[in-house]
C-alpha positions in Angstrom: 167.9 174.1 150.4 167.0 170.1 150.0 169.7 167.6 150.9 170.0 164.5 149.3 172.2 161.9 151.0 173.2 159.3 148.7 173.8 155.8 149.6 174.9 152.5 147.5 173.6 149.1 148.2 177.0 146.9 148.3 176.2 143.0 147.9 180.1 142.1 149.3 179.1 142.4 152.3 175.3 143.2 151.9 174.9 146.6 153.7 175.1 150.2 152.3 177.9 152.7 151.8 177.4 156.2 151.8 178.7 158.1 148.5 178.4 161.7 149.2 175.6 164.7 149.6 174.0 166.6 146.6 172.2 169.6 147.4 169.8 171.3 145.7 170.2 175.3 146.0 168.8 178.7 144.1 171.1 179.8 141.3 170.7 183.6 141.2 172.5 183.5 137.7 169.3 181.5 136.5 166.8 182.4 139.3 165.8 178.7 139.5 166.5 175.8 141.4 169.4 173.3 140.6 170.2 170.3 141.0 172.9 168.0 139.5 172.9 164.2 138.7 174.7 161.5 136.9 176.0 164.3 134.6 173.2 166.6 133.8 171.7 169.5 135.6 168.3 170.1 136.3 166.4 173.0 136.7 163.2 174.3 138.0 161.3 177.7 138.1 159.3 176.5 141.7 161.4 174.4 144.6 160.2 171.2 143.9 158.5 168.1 146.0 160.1 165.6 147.6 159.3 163.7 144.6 161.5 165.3 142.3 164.1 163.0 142.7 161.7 160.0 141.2 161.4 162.0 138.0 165.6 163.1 137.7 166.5 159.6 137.9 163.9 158.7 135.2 164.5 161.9 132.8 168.1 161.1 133.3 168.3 157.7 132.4 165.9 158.2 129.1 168.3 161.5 128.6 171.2 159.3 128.7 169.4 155.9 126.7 168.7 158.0 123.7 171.3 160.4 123.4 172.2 159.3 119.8 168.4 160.1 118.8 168.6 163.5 120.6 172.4 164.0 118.1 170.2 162.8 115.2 167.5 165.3 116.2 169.6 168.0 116.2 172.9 167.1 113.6 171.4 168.7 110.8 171.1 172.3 112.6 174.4 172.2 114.6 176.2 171.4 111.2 174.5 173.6 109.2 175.3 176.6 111.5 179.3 175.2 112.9 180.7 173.3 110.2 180.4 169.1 109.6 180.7 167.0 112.8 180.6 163.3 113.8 178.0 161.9 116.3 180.3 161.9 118.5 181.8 165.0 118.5 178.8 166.6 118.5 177.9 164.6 121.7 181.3 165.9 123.6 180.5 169.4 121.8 176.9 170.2 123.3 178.2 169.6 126.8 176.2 169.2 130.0 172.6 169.8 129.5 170.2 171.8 131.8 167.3 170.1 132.0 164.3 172.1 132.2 161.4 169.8 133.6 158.7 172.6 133.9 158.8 173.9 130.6 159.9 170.8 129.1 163.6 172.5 127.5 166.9 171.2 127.5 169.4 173.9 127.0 173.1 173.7 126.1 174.5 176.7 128.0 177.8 175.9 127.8 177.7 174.1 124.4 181.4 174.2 122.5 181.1 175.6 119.0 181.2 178.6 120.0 180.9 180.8 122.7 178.0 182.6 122.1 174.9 180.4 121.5 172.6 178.7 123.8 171.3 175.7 122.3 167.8 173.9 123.0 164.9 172.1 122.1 161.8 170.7 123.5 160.4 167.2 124.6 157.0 166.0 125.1 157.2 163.6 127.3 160.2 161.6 129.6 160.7 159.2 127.2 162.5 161.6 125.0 160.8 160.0 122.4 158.9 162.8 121.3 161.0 166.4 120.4 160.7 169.6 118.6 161.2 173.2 118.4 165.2 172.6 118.1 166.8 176.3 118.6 170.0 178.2 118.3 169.9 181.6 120.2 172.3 184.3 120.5 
């Protein structure tokens, strides 16, 4: 198990305040490693490096910079299966994301239309900038 101890620069009084401990840890439900960060979970298949946490702040800040792109990507599919939906509610509706890095997959496992479908696609690259193979299993 990796321990991350997370610490905040405060310029107040220019030192640093501790925030907390995230742990990474083994899921047996999903046989892979976990670890959660500024909303989204990330997952791998191997325990990885200590560099990992380089690329889940970058992946989660392109995540999060073009959400509405990834709600455009995938607006005509969810409304074609569930029904007509804002932007926004579509956002609030997928739920947390479980960010495959090794494969490249983002997968809504606990996604809100419904309670039977996992939904995912693919992206090339961290930018999010590039993504395809959008799915809806189950």
């Amino acid at each position: 198990m990796t321990l991350l101890e997370v610490y905040h620069w405060n310029l107040s009084n220019n030192n640093f305040k501790f925030v907390g401990k995230d742990m990474m840890e083994f899921n047996e439900d999903l046989e892979q490693f976990i670890f959660e960060y500024n909303g989204l979970i990330f997952a791998w298949d191997e325990e990885p490096g200590e560099e990992y946490i380089e690329q889940v702040k970058k992946i989660s800040e392109n995540y999060n910079t073009h959400l509405n792109l990834i709600v455009q990507f995938v607006m005509l599919n969810i409304t074609e299966v569930f029904g007509k939906f804002s932007s926004d509610e579509i956002k609030e509706k997928l739920g947390k994301p479980v960010i495959n890095y090794d494969n490249g997959q983002v997968n809504y496992l606990e996604q809100s239309f419904d309670d039977m479908h996992i939904i995912t696609f693919e992206f090339l690259d961290d930018e999010f900038s590039e993504l395809q193979y959008f799915s809806i299993d189950g």
